[in-house]
mmJSON file of the N, C-alpha and C atoms, coordinates in Angstrom:
{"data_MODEL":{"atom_site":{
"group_PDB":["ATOM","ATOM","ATOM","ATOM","ATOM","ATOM","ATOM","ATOM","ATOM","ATOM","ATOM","ATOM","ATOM","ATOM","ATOM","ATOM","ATOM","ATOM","ATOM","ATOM","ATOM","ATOM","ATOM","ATOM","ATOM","ATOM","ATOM","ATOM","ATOM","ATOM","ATOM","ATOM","ATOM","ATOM","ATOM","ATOM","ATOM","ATOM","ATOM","ATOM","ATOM","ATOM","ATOM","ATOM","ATOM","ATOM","ATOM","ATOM","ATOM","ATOM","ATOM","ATOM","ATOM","ATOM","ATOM","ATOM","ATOM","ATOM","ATOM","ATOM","ATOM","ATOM","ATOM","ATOM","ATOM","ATOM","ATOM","ATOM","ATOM","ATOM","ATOM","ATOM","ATOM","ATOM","ATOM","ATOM","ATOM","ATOM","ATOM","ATOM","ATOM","ATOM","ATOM","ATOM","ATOM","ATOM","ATOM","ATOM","ATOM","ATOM","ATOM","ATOM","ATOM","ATOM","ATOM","ATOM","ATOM","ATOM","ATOM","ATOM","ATOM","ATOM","ATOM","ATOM","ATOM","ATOM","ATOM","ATOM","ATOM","ATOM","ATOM","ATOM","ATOM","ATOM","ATOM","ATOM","ATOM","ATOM","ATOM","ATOM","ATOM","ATOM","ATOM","ATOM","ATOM","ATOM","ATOM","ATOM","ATOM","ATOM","ATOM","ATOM","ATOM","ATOM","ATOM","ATOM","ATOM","ATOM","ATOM","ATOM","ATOM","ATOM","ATOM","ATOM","ATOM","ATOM","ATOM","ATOM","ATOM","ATOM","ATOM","ATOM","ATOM","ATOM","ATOM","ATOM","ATOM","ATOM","ATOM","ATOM","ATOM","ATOM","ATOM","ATOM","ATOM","ATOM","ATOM","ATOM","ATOM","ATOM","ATOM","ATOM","ATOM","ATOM","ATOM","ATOM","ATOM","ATOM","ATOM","ATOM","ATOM","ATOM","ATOM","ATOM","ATOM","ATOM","ATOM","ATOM","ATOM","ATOM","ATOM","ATOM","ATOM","ATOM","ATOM","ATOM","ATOM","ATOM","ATOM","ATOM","ATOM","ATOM","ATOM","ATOM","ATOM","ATOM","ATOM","ATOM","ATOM","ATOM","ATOM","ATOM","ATOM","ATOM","ATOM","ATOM","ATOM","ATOM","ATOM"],
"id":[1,2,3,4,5,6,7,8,9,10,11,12,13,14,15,16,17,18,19,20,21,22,23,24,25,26,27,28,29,30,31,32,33,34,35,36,37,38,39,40,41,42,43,44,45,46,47,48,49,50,51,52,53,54,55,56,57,58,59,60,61,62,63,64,65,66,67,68,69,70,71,72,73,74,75,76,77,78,79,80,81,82,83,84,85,86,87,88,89,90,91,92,93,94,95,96,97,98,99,100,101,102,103,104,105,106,107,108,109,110,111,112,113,114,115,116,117,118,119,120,121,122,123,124,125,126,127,128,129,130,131,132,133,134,135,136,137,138,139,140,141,142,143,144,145,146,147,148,149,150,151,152,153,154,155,156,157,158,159,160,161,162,163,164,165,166,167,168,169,170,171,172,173,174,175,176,177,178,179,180,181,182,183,184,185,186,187,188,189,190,191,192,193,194,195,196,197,198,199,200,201,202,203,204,205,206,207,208,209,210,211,212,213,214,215,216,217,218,219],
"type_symbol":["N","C","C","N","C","C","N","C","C","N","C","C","N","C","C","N","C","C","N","C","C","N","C","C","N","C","C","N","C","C","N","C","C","N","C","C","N","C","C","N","C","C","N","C","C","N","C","C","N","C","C","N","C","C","N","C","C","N","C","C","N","C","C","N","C","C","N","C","C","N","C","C","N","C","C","N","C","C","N","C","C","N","C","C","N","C","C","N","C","C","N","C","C","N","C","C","N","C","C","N","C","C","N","C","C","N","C","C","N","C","C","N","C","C","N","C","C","N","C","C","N","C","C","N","C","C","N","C","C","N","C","C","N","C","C","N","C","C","N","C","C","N","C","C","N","C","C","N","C","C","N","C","C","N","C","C","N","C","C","N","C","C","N","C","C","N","C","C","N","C","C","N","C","C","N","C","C","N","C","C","N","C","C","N","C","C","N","C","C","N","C","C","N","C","C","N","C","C","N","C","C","N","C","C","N","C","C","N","C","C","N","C","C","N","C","C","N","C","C"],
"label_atom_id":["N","CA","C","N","CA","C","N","CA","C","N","CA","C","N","CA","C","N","CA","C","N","CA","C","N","CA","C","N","CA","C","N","CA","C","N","CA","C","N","CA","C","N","CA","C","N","CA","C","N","CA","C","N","CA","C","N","CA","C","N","CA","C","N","CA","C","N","CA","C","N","CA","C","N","CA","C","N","CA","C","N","CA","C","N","CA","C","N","CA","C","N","CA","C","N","CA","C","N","CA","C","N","CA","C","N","CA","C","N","CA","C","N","CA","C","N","CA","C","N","CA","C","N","CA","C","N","CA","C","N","CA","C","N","CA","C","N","CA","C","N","CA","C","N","CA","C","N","CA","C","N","CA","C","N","CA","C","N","CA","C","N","CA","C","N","CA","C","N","CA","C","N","CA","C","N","CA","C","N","CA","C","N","CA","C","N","CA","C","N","CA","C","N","CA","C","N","CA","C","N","CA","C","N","CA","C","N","CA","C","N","CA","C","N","CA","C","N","CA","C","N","CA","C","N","CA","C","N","CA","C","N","CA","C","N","CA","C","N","CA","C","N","CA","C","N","CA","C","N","CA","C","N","CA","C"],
"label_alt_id":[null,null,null,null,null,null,null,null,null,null,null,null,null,null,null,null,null,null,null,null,null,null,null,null,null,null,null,null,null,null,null,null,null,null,null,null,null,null,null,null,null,null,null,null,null,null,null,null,null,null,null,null,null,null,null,null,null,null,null,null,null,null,null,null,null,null,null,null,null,null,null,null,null,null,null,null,null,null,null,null,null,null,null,null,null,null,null,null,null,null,null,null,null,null,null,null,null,null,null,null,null,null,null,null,null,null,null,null,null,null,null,null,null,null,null,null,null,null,null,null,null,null,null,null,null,null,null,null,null,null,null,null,null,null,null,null,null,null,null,null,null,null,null,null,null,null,null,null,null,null,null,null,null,null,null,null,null,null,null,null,null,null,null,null,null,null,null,null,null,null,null,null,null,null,null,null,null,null,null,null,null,null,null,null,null,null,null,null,null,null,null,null,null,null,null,null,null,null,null,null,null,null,null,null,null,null,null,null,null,null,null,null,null,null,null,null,null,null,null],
"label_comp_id":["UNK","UNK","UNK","UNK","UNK","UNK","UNK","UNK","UNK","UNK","UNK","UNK","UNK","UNK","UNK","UNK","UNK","UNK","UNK","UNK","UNK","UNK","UNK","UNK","UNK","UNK","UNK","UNK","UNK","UNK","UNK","UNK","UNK","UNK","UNK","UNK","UNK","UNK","UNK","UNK","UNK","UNK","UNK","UNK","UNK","UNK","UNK","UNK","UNK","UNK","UNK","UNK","UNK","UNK","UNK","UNK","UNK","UNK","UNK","UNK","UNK","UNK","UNK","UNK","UNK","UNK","UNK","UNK","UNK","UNK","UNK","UNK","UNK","UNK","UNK","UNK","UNK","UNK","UNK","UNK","UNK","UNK","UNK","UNK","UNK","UNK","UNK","UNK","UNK","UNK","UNK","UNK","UNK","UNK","UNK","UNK","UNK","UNK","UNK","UNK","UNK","UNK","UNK","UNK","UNK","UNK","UNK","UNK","UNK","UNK","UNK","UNK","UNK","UNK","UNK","UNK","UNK","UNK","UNK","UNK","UNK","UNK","UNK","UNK","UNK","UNK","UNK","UNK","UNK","UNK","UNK","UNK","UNK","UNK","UNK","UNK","UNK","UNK","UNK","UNK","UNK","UNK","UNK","UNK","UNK","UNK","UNK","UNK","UNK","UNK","UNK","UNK","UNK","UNK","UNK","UNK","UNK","UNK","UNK","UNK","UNK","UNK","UNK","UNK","UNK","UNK","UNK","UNK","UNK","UNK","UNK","UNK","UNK","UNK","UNK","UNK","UNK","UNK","UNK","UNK","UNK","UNK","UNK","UNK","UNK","UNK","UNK","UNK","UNK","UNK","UNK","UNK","UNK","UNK","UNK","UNK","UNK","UNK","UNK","UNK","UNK","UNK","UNK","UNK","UNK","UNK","UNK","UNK","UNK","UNK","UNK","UNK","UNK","UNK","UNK","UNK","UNK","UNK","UNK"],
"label_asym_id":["A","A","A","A","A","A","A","A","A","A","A","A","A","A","A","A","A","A","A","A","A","A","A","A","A","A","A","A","A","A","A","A","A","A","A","A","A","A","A","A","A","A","A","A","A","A","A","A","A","A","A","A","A","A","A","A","A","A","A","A","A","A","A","A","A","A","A","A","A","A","A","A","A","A","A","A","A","A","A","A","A","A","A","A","A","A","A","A","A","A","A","A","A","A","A","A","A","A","A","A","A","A","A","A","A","A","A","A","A","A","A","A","A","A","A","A","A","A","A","A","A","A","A","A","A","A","A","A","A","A","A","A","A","A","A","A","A","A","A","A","A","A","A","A","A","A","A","A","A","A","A","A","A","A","A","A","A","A","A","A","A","A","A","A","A","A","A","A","A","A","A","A","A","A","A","A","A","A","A","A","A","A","A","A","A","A","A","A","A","A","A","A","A","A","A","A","A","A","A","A","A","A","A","A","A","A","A","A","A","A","A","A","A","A","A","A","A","A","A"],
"label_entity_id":["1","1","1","1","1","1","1","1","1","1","1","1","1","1","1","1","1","1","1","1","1","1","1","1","1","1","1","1","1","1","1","1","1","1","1","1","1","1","1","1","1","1","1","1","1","1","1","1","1","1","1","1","1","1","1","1","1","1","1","1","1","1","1","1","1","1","1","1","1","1","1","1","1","1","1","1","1","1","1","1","1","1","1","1","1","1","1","1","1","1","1","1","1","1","1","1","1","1","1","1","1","1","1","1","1","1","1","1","1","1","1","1","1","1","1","1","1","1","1","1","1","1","1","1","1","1","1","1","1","1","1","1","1","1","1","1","1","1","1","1","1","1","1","1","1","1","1","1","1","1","1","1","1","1","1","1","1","1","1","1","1","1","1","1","1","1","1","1","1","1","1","1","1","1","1","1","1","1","1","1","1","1","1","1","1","1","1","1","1","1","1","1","1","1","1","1","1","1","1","1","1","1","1","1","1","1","1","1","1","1","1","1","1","1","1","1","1","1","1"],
"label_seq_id":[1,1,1,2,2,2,3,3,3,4,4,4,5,5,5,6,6,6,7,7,7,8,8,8,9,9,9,10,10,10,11,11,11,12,12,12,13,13,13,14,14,14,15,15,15,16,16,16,17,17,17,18,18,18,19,19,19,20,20,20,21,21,21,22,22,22,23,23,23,24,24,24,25,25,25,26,26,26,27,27,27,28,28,28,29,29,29,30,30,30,31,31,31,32,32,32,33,33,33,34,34,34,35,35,35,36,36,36,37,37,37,38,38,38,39,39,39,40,40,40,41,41,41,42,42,42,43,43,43,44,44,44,45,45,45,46,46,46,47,47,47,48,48,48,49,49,49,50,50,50,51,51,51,52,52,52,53,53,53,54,54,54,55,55,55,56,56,56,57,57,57,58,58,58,59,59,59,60,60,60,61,61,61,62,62,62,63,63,63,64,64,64,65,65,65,66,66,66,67,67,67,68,68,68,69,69,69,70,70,70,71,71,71,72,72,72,73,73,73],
"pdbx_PDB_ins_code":[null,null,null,null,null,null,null,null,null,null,null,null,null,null,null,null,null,null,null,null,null,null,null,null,null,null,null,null,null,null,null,null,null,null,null,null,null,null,null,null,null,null,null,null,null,null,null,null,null,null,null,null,null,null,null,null,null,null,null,null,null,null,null,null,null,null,null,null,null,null,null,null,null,null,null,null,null,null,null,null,null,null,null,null,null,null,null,null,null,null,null,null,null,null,null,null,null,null,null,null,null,null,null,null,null,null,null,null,null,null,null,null,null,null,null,null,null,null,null,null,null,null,null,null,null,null,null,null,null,null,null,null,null,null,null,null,null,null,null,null,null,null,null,null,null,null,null,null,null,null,null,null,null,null,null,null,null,null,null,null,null,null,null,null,null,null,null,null,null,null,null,null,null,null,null,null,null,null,null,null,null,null,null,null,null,null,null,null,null,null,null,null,null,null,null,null,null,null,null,null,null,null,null,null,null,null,null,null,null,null,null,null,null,null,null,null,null,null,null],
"Cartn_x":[114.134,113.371,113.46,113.843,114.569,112.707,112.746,111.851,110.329,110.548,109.094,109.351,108.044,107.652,106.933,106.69,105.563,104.613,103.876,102.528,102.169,103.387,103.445,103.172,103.815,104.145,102.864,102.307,101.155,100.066,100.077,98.651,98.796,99.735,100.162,100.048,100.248,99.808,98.263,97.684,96.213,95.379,96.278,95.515,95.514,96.686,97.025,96.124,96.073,94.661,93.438,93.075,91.931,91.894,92.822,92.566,92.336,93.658,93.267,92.122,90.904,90.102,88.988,88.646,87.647,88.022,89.407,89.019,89.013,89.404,88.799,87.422,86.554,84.884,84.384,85.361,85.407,84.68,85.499,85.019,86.371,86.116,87.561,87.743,88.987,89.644,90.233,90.521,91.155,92.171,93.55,94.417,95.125,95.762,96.072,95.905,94.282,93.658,94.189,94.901,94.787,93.595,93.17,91.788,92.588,92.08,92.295,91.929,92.328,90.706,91.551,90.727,91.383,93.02,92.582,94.156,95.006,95.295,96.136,96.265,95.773,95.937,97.655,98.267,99.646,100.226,100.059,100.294,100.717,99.08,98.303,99.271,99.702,100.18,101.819,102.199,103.948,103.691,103.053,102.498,102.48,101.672,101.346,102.534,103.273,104.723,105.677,105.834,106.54,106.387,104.876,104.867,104.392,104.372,104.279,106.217,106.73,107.958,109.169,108.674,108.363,108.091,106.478,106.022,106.737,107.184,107.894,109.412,110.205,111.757,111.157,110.258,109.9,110.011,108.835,108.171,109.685,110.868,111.728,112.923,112.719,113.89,114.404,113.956,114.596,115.517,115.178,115.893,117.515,118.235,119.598,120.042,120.623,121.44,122.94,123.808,125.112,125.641,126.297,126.579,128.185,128.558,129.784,130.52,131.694,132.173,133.918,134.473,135.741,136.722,137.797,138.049,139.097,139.323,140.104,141.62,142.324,143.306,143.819],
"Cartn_y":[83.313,83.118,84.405,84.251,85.409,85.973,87.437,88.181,88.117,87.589,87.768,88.96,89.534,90.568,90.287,91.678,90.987,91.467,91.564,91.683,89.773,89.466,88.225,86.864,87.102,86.659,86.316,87.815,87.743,87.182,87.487,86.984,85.022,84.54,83.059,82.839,83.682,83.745,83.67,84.505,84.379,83.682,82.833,81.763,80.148,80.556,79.195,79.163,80.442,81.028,80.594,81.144,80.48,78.885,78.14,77.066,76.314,76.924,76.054,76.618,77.485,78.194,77.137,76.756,76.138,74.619,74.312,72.581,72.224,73.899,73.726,73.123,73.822,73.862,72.309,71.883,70.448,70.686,71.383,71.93,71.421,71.248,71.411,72.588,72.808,73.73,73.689,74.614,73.98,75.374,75.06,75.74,75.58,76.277,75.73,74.376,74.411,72.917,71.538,71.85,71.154,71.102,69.857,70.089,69.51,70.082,70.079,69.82,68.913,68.491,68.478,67.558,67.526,66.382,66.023,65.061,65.511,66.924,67.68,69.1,69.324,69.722,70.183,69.329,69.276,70.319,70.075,70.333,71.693,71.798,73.749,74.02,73.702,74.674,74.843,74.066,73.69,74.99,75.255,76.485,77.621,77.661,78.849,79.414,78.586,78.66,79.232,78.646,78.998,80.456,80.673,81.79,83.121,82.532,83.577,84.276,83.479,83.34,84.559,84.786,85.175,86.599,86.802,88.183,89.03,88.243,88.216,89.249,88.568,89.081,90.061,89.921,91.077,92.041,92.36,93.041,93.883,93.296,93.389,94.233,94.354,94.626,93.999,92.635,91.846,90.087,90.513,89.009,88.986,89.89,89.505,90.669,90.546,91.538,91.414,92.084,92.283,92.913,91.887,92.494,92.671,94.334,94.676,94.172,94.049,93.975,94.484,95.18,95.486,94.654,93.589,93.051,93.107,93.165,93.507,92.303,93.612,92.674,92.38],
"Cartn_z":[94.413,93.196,92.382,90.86,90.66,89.939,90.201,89.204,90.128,91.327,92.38,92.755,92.806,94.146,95.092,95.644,96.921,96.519,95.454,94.892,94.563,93.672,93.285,94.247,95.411,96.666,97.26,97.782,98.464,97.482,96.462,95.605,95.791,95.627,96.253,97.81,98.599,99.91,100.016,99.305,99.624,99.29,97.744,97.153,98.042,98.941,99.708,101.035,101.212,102.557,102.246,101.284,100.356,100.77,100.375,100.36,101.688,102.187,103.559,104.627,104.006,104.611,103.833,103.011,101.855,102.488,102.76,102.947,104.391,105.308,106.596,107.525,105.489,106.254,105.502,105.052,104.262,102.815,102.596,100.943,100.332,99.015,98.362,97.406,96.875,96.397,95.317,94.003,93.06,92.402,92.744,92.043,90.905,89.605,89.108,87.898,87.923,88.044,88.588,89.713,90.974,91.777,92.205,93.414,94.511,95.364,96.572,98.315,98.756,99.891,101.054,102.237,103.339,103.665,102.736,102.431,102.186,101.532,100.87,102.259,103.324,104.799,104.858,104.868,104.78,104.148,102.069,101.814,101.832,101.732,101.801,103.208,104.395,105.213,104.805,104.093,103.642,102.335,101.928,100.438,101.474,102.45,103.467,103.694,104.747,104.98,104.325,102.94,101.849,101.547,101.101,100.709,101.369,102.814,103.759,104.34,104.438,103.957,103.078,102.046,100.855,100.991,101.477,102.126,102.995,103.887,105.139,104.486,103.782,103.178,102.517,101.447,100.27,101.221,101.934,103.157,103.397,104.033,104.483,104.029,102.261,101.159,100.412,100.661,99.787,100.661,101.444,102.351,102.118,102.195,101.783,102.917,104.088,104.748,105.034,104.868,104.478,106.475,106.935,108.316,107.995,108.514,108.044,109.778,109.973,110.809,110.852,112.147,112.043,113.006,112.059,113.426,114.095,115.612,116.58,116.393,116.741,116.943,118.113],
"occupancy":[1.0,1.0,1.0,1.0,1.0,1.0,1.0,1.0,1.0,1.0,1.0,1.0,1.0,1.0,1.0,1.0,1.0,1.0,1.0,1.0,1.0,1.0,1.0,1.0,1.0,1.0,1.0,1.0,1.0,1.0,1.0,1.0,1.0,1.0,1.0,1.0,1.0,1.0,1.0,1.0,1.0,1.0,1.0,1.0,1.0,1.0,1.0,1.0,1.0,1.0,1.0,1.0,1.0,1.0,1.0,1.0,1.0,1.0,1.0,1.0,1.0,1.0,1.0,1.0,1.0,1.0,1.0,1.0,1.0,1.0,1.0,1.0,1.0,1.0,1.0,1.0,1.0,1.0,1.0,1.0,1.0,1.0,1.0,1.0,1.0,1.0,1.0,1.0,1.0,1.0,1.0,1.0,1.0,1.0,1.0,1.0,1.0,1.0,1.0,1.0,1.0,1.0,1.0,1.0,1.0,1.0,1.0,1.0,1.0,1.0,1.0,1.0,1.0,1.0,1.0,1.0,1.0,1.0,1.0,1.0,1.0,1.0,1.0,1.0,1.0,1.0,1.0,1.0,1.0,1.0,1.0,1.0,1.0,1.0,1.0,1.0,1.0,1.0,1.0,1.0,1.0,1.0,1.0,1.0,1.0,1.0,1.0,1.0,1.0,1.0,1.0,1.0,1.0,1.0,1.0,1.0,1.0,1.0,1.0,1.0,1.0,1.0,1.0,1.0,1.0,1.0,1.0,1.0,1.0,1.0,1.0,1.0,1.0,1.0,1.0,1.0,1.0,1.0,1.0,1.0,1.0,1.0,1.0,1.0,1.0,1.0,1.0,1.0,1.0,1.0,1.0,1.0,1.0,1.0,1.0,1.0,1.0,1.0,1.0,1.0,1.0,1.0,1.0,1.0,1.0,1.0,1.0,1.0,1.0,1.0,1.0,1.0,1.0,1.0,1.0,1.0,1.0,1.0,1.0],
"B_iso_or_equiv":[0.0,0.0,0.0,0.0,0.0,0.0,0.0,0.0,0.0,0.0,0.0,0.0,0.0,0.0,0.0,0.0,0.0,0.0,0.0,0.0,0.0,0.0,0.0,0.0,0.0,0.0,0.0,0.0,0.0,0.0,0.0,0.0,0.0,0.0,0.0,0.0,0.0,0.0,0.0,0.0,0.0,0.0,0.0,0.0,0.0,0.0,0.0,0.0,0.0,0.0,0.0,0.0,0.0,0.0,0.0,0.0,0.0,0.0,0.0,0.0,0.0,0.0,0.0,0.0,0.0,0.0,0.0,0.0,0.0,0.0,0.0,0.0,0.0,0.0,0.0,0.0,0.0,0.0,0.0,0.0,0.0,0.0,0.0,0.0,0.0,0.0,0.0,0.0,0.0,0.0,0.0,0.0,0.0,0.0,0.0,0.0,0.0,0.0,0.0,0.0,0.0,0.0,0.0,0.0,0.0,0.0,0.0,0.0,0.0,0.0,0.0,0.0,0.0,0.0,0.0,0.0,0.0,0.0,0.0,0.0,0.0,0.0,0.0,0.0,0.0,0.0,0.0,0.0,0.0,0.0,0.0,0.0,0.0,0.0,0.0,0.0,0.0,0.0,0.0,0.0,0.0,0.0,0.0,0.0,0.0,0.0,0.0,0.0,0.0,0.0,0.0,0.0,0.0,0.0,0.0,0.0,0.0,0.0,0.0,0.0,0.0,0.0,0.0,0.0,0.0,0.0,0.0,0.0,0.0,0.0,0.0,0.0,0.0,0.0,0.0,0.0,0.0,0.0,0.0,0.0,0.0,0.0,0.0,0.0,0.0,0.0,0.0,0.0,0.0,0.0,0.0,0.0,0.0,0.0,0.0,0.0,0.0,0.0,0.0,0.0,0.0,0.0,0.0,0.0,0.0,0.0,0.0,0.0,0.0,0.0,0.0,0.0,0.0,0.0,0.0,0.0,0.0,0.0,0.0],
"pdbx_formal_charge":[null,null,null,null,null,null,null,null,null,null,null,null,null,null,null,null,null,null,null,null,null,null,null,null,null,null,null,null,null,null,null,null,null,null,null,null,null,null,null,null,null,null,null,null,null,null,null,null,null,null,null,null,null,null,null,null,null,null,null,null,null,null,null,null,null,null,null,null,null,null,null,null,null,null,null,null,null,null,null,null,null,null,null,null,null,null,null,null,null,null,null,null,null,null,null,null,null,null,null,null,null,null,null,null,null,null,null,null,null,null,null,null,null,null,null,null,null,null,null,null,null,null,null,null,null,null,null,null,null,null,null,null,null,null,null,null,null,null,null,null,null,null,null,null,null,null,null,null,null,null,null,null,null,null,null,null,null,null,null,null,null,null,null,null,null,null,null,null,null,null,null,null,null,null,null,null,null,null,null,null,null,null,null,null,null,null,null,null,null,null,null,null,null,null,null,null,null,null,null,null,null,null,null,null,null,null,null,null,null,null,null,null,null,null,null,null,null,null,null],
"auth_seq_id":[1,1,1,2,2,2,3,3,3,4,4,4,5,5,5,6,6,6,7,7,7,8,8,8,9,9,9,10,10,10,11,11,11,12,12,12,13,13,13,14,14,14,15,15,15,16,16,16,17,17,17,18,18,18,19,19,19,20,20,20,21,21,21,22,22,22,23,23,23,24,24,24,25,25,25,26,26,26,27,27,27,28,28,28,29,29,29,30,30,30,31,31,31,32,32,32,33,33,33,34,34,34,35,35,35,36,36,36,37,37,37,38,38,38,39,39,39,40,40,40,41,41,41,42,42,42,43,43,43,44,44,44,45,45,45,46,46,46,47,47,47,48,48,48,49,49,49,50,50,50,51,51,51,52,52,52,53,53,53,54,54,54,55,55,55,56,56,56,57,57,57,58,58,58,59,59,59,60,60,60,61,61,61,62,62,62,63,63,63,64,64,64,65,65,65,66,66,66,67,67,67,68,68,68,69,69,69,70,70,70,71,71,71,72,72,72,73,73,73],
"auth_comp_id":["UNK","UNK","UNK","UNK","UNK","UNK","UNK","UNK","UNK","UNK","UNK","UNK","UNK","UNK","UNK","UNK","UNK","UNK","UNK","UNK","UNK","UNK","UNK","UNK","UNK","UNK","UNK","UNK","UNK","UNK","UNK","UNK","UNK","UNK","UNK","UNK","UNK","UNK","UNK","UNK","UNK","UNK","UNK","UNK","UNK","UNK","UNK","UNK","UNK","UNK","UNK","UNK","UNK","UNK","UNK","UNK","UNK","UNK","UNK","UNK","UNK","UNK","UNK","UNK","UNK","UNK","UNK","UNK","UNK","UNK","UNK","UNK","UNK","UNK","UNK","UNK","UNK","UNK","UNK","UNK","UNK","UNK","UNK","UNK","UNK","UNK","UNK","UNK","UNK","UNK","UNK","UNK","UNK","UNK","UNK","UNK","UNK","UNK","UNK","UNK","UNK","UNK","UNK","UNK","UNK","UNK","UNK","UNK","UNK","UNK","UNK","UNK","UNK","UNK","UNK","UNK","UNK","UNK","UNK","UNK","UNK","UNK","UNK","UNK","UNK","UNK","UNK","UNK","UNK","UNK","UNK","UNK","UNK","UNK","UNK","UNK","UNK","UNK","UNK","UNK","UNK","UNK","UNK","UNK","UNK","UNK","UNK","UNK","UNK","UNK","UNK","UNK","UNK","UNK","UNK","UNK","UNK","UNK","UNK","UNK","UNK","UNK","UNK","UNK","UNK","UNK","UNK","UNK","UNK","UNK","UNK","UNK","UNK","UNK","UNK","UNK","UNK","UNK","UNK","UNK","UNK","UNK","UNK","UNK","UNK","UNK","UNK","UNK","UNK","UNK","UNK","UNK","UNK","UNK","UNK","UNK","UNK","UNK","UNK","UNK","UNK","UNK","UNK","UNK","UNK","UNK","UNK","UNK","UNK","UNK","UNK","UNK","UNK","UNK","UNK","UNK","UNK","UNK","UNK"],
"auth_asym_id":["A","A","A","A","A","A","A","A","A","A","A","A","A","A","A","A","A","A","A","A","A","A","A","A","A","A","A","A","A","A","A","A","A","A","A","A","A","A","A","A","A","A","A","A","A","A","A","A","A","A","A","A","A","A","A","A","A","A","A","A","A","A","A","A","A","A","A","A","A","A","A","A","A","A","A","A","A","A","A","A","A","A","A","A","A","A","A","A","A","A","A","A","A","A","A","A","A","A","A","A","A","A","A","A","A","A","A","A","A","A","A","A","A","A","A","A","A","A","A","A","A","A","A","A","A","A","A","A","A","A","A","A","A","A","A","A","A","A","A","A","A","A","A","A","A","A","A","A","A","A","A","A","A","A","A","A","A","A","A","A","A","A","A","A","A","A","A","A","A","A","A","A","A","A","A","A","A","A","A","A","A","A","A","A","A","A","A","A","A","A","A","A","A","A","A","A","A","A","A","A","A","A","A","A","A","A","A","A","A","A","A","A","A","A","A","A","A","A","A"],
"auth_atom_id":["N","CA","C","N","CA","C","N","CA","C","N","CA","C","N","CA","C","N","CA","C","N","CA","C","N","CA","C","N","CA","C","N","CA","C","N","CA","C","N","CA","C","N","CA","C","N","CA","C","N","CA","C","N","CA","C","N","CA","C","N","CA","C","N","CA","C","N","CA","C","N","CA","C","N","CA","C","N","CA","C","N","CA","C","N","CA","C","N","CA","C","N","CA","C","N","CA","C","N","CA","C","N","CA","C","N","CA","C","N","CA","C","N","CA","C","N","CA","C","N","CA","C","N","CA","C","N","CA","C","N","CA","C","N","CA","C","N","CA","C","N","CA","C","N","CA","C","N","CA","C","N","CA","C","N","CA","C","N","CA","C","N","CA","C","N","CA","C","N","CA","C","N","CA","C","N","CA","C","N","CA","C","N","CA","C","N","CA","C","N","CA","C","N","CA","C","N","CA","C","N","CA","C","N","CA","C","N","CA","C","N","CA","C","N","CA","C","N","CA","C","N","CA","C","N","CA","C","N","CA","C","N","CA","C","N","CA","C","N","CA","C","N","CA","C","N","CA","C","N","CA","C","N","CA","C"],
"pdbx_PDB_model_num":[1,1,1,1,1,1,1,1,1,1,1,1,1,1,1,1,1,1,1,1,1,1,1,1,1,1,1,1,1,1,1,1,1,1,1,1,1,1,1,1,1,1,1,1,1,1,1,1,1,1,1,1,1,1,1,1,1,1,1,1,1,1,1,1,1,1,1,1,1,1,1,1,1,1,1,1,1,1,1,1,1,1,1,1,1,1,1,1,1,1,1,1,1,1,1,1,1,1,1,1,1,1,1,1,1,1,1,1,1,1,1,1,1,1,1,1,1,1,1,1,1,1,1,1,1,1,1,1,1,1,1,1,1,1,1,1,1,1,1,1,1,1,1,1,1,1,1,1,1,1,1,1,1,1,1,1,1,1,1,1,1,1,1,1,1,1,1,1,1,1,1,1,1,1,1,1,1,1,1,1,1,1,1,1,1,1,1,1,1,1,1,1,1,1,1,1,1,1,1,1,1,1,1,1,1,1,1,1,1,1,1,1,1,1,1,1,1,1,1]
}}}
């Protein structure tokens, strides 16, 4: 995703924490002006995933590693 950071990243990480923390206690949630309840369970952990994901590479440098190799003859 071109132009994310991991400021960007995590602030979507925590909004998806948020959520699936609020429709845990059977509350709902509203992102985006999306609402959000226990039907949407799924969703919120497939968002978690995603953008834990995300944290994870940022965290990392960037998610792209270049393995050099020399090969034998």
């Amino acid at each position: 995703m071109a132009g994310l950071d991991l400021a960007t990243a995590q602030a979507h990480l925590d909004q998806w924490i948020a959520a699936d923390l609020a429709v845990a206690s059977g509350q709902s949630y509203t992102i985006g002006g999306r609402s959000l309840t226990r039907a949407n369970a799924a969703e919120i952990r497939k968002n978690i995933d995603y953008w834990n994901k995300w944290v994870q590479r940022l965290t990392r440098g960037g998610g792209l590693s270049v393995h050099l190799g020399v090969p034998n003859d």
